[in-house]
N, C-alpha and C positions, 0 to 999 in steps of 0.2 A: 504494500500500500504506500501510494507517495503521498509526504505530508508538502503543507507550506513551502518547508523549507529547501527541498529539491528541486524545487520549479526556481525557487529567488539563488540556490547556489548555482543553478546549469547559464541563473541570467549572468552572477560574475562570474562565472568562469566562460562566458562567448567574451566580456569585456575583457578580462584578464589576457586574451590568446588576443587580444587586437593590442598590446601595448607595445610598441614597436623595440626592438632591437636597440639596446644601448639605452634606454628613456626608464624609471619608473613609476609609478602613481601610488597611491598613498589607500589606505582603507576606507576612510572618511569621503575620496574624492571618488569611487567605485559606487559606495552606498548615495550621494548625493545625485549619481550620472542616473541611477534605477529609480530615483522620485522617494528614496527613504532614506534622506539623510542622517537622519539620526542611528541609523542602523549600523555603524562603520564596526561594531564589535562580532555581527554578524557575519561581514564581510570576511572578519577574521576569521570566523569558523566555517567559513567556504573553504579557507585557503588553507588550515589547518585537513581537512577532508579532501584535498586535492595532490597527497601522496598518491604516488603512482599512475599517476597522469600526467605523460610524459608531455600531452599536447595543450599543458598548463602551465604557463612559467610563472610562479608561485614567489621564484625569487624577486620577482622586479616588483612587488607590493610592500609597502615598507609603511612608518608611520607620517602621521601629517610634519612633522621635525627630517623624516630620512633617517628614522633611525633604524637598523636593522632587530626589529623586536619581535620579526618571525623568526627568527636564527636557530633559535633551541627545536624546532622541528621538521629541518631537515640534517641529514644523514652528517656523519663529521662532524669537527668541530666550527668548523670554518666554511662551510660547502654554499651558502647563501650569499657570504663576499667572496670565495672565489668566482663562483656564477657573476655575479655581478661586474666584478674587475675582470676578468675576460672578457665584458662585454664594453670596456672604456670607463667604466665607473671608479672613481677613486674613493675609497673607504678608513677613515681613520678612526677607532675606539667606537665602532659599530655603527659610527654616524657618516653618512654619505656627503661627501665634502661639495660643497658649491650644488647644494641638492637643487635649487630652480633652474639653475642650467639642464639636468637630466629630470626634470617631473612631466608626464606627461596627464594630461586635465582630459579626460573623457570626454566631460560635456561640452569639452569645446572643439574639441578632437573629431568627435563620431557624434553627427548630427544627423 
């Protein structure tokens, strides 16, 4: 049986798979792009249930600051800023350096 939540995770994760290459967006800015802003903790727990979904990238979700506070659930110690800094991102003390340079804004994005 599919509840609520399946339908509002499958909607960020079609956002999540549009956030381009090297760019990331924030949980707060995913939940405002669906018409429920207030929702950005949800968001989280899209991205937390988006293990092993390769055609997810889970790592370019970060918080409204860039701070890397989904870290602790993926694999490694480190695997969420490696991901990231192979993709051009600079990461110092979990926080994504010159984070407005790489934020990509949904609702302004994909209209």
């Amino acid at each position: 049986m599919k509840s609520k939540n399946d339908n509002f995770f499958q909607k960020v994760y079609a956002v999540v798979k549009k956030i381009p290459y090297g760019r990331v967006t924030s949980y707060g800015a995913i939940a405002k792009h669906l018409g429920m802003a207030r929702s950005a903790r949800m968001v989280g727990w899209a991205m937390n249930n988006a293990h092993g979904m390769e055609d997810v990238p889970a790592h370019r979700v970060v918080n409204r600051k860039g701070l890397l506070t989904g870290k602790h659930h993926f694999e490694g110690t480190n695997l969420m800023q490696q991901l990231l800094e192979s993709e051009g991102i600079k990461i110092k003390s979990d926080q994504i350096l010159e984070f407005e340079n790489f934020f990509w804004d949904p609702s302004k994005e994909l209209k």
